[in-house]
C-alpha positions as CSV (number, residue, x, y, z in Angstrom):
1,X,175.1,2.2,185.6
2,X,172.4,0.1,184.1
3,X,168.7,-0.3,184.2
4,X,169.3,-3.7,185.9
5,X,171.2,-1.8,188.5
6,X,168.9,1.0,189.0
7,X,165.9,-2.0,189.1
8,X,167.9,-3.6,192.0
9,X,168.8,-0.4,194.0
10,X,165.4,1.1,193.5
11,X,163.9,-2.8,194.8
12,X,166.7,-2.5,197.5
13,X,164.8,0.7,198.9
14,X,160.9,-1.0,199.1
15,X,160.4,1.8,195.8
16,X,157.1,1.2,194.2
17,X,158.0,3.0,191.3
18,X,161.2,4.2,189.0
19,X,161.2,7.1,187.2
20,X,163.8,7.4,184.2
21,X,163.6,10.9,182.3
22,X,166.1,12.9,179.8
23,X,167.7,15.5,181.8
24,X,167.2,14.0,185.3
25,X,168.3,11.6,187.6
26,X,166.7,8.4,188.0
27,X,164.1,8.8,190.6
28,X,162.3,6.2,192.8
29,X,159.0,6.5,194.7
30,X,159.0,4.7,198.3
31,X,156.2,5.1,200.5
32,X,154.4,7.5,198.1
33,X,157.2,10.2,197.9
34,X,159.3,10.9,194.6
35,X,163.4,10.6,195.7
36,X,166.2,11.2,193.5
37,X,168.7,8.8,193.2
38,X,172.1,10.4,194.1
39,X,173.8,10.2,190.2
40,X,173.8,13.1,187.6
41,X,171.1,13.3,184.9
42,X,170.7,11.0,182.1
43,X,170.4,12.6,179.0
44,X,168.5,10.6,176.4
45,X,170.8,8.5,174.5
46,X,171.6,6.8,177.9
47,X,167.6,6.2,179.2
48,X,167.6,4.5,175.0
49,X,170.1,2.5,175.4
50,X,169.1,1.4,178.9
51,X,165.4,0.6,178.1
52,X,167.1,-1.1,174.9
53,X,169.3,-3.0,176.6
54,X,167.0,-5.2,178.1
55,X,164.8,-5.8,175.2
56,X,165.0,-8.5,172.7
57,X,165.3,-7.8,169.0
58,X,161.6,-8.7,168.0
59,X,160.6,-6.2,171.1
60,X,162.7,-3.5,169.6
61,X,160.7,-4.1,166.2
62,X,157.7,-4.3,168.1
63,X,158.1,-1.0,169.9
64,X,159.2,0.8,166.6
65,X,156.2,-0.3,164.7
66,X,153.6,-0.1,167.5
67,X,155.5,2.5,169.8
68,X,154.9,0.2,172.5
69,X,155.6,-3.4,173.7
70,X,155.3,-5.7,176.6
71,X,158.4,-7.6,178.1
72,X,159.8,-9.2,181.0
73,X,163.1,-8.7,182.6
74,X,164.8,-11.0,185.6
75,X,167.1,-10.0,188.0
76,X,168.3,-13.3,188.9
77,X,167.9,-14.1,192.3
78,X,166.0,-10.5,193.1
79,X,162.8,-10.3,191.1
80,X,161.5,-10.5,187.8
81,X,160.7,-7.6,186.3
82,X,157.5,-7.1,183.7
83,X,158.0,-4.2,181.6
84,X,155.5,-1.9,178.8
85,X,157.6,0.5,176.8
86,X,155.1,2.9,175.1
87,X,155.4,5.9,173.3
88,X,153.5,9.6,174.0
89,X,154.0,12.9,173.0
90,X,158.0,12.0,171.7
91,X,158.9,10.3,175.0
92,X,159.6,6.9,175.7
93,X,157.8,5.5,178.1
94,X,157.8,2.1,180.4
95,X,156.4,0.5,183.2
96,X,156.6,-2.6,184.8
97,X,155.7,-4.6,187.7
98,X,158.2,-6.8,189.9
99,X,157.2,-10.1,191.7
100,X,159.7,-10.5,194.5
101,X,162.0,-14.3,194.2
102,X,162.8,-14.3,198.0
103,X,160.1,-12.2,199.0
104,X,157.2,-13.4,197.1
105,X,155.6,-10.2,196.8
106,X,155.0,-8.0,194.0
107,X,156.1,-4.4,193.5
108,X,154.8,-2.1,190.2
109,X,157.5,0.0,188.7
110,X,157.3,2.7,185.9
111,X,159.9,3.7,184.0
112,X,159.8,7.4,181.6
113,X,162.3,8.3,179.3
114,X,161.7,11.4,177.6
115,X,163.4,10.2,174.3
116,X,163.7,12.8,171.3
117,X,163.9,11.1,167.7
């Protein structure tokens, strides 16, 4: 599983929000209410590599010197994603918001990773 697949599933749903935290499952909010995603926790090597993943090389510096950084990310055909990775408190954090391609609507996502380095 992949943040690209857990964007689409969680877009899939009418989710506002997804929720990615060390020692959790990936959660979504729909209609104001926090749902687990059935799958087993994601420790935080996996939420790293995911958020990584999807980041360009010069937003990987950026993040590492600034511990945060703006970024896009499109799932063709579905919605393009727009992404802030931030750092608080030694947990990675992100957010982004999702405009809709067949839909033309927009939908706001966040994204946490408690990340320990």
């Amino acid at each position: 599983m992949d943040i690209a697949e857990l964007l689409a599933f969680a877009f899939k749903q009418n989710a506002s929000d997804l929720h990615l935290s060390s020692g959790l499952p990936p959660l979504i909010r729909v209609d104001g209410d926090i749902k687990r995603i059935n799958v087993d926790p994601l420790d935080d090597r996996t939420v790293h590599n995911m958020i990584y993943d999807i980041m360009s090389d010069k937003q990987q510096k950026d993040f590492e010197e600034f511990l945060e950084t703006d970024f896009s990310f499109e799932l063709p055909n579905i919605a393009r994603c727009w992404l802030k990775a931030l750092t608080r408190k030694r947990a990675m954090l992100g957010s982004s918001k999702e405009k809709s391609v067949s839909r033309n609507s927009s939908k706001s996502f966040c994204c946490l990773s408690d990340m320990m380095s």
